[in-house]
C-alpha positions in Angstrom: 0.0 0.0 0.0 1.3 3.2 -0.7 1.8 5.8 2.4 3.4 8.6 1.2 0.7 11.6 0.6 3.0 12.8 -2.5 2.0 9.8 -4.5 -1.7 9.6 -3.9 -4.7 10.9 -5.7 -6.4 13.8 -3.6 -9.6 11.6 -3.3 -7.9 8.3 -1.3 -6.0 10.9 0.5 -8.8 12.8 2.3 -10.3 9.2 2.6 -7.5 7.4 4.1 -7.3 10.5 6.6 -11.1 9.5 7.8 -10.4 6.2 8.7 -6.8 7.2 9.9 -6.2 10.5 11.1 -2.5 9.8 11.8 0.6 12.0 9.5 4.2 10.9 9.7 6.2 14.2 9.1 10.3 12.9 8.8 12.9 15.4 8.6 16.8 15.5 8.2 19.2 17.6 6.6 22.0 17.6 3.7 25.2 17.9 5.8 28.6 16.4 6.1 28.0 13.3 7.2 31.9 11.6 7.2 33.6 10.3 4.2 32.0 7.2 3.7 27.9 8.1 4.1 25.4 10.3 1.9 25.0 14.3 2.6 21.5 13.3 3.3 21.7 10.5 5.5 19.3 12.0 8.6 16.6 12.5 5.9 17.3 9.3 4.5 17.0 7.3 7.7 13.9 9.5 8.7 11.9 8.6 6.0 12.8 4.7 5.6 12.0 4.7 10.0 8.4 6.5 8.2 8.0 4.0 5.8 8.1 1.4 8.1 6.2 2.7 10.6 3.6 3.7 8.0 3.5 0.4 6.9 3.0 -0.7 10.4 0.1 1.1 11.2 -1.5 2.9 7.8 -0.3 6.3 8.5 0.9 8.2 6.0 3.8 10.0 5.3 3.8 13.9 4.6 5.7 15.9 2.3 9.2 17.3 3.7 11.9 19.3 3.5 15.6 17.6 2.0 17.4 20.4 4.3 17.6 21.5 7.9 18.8 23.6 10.7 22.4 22.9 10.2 24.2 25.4 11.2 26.9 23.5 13.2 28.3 21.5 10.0 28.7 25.0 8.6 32.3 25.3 8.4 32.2 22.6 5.6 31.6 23.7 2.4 29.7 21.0 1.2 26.9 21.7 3.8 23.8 23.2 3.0 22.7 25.2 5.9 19.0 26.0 5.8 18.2 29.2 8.1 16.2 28.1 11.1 13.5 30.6 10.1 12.5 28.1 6.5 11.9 25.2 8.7 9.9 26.8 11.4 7.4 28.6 8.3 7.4 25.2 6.4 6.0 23.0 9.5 3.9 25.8 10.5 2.4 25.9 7.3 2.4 22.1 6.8 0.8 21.3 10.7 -1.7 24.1 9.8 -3.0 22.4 6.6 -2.9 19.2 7.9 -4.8 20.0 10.7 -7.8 21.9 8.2 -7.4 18.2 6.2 -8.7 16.6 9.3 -5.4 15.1 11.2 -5.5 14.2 14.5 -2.4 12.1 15.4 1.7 13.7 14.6 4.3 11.8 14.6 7.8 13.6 13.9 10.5 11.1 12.9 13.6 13.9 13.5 16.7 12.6 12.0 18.6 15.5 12.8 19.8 16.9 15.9 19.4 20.6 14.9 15.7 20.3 13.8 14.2 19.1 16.9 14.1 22.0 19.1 11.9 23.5 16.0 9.9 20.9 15.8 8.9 20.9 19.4 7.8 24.1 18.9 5.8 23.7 16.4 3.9 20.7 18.1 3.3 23.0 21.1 1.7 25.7 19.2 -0.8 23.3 18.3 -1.7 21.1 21.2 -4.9 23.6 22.3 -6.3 22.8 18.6 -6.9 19.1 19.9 -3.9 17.3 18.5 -1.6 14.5 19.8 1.9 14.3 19.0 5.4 12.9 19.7 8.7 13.4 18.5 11.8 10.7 17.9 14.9 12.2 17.6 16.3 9.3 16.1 20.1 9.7 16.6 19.0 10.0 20.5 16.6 7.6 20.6 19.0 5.0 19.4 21.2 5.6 22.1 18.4 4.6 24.6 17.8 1.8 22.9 21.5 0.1 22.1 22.1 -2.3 25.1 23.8 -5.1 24.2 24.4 -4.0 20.1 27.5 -1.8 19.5 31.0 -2.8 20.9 31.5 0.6 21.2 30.2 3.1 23.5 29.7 7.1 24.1 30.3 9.2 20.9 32.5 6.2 19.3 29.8 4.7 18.8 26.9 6.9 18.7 29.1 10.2 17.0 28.7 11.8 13.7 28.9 8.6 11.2 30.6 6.2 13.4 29.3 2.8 14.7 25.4 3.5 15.0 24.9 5.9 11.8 27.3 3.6 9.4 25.2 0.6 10.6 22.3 1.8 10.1 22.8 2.8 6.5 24.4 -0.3 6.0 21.1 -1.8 6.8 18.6 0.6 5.0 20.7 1.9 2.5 24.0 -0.7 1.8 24.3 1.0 -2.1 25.4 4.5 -0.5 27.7 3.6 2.0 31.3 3.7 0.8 33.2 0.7 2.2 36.6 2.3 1.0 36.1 5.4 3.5 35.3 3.7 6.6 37.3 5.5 9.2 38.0 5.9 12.7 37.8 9.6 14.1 38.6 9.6 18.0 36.4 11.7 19.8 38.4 14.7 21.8 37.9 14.7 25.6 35.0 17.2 27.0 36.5 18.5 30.7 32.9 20.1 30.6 29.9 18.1 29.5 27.8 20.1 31.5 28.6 23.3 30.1 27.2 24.1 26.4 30.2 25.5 24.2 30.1 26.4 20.9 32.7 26.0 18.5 32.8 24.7 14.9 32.9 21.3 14.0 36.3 21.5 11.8 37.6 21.9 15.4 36.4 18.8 16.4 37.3 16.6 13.1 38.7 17.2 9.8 36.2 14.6 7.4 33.0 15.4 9.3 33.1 11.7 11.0 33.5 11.6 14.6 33.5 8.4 16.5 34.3 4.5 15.2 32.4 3.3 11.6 35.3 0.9 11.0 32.9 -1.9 13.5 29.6 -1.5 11.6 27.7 -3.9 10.8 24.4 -4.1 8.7 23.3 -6.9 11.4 24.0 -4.1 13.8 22.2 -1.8 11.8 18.9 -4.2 11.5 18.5 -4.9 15.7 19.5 -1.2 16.4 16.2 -0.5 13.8 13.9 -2.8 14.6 14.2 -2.2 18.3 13.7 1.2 18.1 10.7 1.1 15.6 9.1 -2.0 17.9 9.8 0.8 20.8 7.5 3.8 18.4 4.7 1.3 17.4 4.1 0.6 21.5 4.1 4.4 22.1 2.0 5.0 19.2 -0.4 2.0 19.7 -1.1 3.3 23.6 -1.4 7.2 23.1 -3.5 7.0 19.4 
């Protein structure tokens, strides 16, 4: 069955929506994302999570953005940083119509860190009009869900590209992933993890990648995923 509103005619759309008042809305970003991994993997891992949730449950899948908020890749060129101000208008607008269409039920699949403190506001603007909504953001969410999966830990295994992301794409996407660029980016010490600091993140690595992709798996990549989807159909299944 298809889920994704795009590829529907108008008519099934509004009907599906009557029986199933429940939207997916996925977004990521086109960033640096390591030497060996796509530009748009957090988009790309957002809307496979949708598709399979979708499946899952006969939501469908909004339309979306292919950039985001991401302002701390911006000292590589290759980044495309999207002002903050174009996603906040876009999911305004989007939530709006949706809402006019007859939703009821959101569920954000976030795969990118920067987008999610825009996306909780938008939910929150909302929540008077009668909606229910919840957010993944997925990078995070995978980290509270690992037991027992990666050998390593902390951000060499949960940092920019390294063991989670690579595995991950090596499980939804094994085509993009370049096997030749695997690498192995040690993550610098933090004397202050409870302070936020700001710097850019050339100063943290040189090919975007921080953290240890040379120990993905695509076996890693399936239990990491189907844990944490098993984990948003319960949620979803209890508050919808």
């Amino acid at each position: 069955m298809e889920n994704y509103i795009r590829k529907l005619p108008g008519k099934q759309y509004l009907a599906r929506l009557e029986k199933n008042p429940t939207v997916i809305i996925p977004t990521g970003a086109c960033e640096v994302y390591g030497p060996q991994l796509p530009m748009g993997t957090d988009l790309l891992v957002a809307q496979k999570i949708a598709e399979i949730v979708a499946e899952r449950t006969g939501a469908m899948i909004a339309p979306t953005v292919e950039a985001g908020e991401s302002s701390a890749l911006a000292a590589f060129p290759c980044t495309f940083v999207m002002p903050r101000k174009i996603l906040e208008d876009y999911l305004e607008w989007l939530v709006e119509k949706l809402i006019r269409d007859g939703v009821k039920n959101f569920i954000f699949i976030t795969g990118h860190a920067g987008n999610v403190d825009t996306v909780s506001y938008t939910i929150k603007k909302h929540l008077d009009e009668g909606i229910k909504a919840f957010q993944i953001d997925w990078w995070r969410f995978t980290q509270s869900h690992c037991e027992g999966i990666f050998d390593n830990q902390g951000a060499m295994a949960h940092g920019h590209a390294s063991e989670c992301g690579t595995s991950v794409m090596m499980y939804l996407y094994p085509e993009l992933v370049d096997h030749s660029e695997i690498t192995c980016t040690q993550a610098k010490p933090n004397k202050y993890p409870d302070i936020l600091t700001y710097s850019k993140f050339t100063e943290k690595t040189d090919n975007g990648s921080i953290g240890d992709s040379t120990t993905a798996t695509s076996e890693k990549g399936k239990e990491i995923v189907d844990r944490c989807v098993n984990r948003i159909l319960e949620y979803a299944a209890e508050k919808f």
